[in-house]
C-alpha positions in Angstrom: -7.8 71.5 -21.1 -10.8 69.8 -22.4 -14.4 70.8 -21.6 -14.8 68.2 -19.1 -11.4 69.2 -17.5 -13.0 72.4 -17.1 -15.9 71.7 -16.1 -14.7 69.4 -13.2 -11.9 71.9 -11.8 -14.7 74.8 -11.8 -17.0 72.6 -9.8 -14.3 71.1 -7.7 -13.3 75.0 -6.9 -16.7 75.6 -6.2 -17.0 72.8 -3.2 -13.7 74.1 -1.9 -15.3 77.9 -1.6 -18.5 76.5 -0.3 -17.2 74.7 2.5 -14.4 77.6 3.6 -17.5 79.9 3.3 -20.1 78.1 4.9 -20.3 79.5 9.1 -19.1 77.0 11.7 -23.2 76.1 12.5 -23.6 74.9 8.7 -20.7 72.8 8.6 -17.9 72.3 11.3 -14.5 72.7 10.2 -13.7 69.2 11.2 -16.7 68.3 9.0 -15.2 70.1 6.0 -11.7 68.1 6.8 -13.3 65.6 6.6 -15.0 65.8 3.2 -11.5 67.4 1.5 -9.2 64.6 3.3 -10.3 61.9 0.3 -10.2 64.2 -2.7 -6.8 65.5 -1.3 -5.5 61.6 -1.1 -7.5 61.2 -4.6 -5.5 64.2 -6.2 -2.3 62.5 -4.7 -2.5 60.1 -7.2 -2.3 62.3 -9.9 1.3 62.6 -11.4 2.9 66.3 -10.6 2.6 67.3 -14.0 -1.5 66.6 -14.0 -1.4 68.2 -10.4 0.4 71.2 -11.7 -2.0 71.7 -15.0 -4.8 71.4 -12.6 -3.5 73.9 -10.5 -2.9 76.5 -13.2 -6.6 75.8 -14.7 -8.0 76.5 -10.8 -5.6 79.9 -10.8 -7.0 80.7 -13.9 -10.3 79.7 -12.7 -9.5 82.5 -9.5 -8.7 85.4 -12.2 -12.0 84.8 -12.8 -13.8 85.7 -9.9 -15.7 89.1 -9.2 -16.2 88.8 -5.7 -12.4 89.5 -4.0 -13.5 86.6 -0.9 -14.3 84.1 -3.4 -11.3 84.7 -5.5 -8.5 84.3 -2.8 -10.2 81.2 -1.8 -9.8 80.1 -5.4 -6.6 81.1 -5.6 -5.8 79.1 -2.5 -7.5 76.5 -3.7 -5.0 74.2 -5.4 -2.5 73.9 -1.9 -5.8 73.3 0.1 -5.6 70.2 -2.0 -2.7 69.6 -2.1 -1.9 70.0 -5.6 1.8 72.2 -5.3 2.9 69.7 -2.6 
């Protein structure tokens, strides 16, 4: 994977761990559906074998991560969006 590759699957993972973080009074959960539903229908249009290599980088991503919250939502990461559909 490139740098940029990188860069955008680390921030992309980020979002995702924000928002299932965040309490219910900072963002609703039909608020954070909301936001994931288009990057979900974005990814879609990936073909499986860019879905799969941006799965594995967001996995590898999760290996990653200190904090054992933050790292099970990264490792969940890639089927909340879709990606091992």
């Amino acid at each position: 994977m490139t740098p940029l590759e990188h860069t955008l699957a680390k921030a992309l993972t980020e979002v995702v761990i924000w928002l299932d973080h965040s309490d219910a009074d900072v963002i609703r959960p039909e608020a954070t559906i909301k936001v994931l539903e288009p990057v979900v229908t974005v990814l879609q249009d990936l073909s499986a074998l860019d879905r799969q290599a941006l799965a594995d980088l967001i996995n590898q991503l999760s290996q990653q991560e200190t904090d054992p919250e933050r790292q099970l939502t990264a490792w969940e990461t890639p089927e909340t969006l879709g990606l091992l559909a």
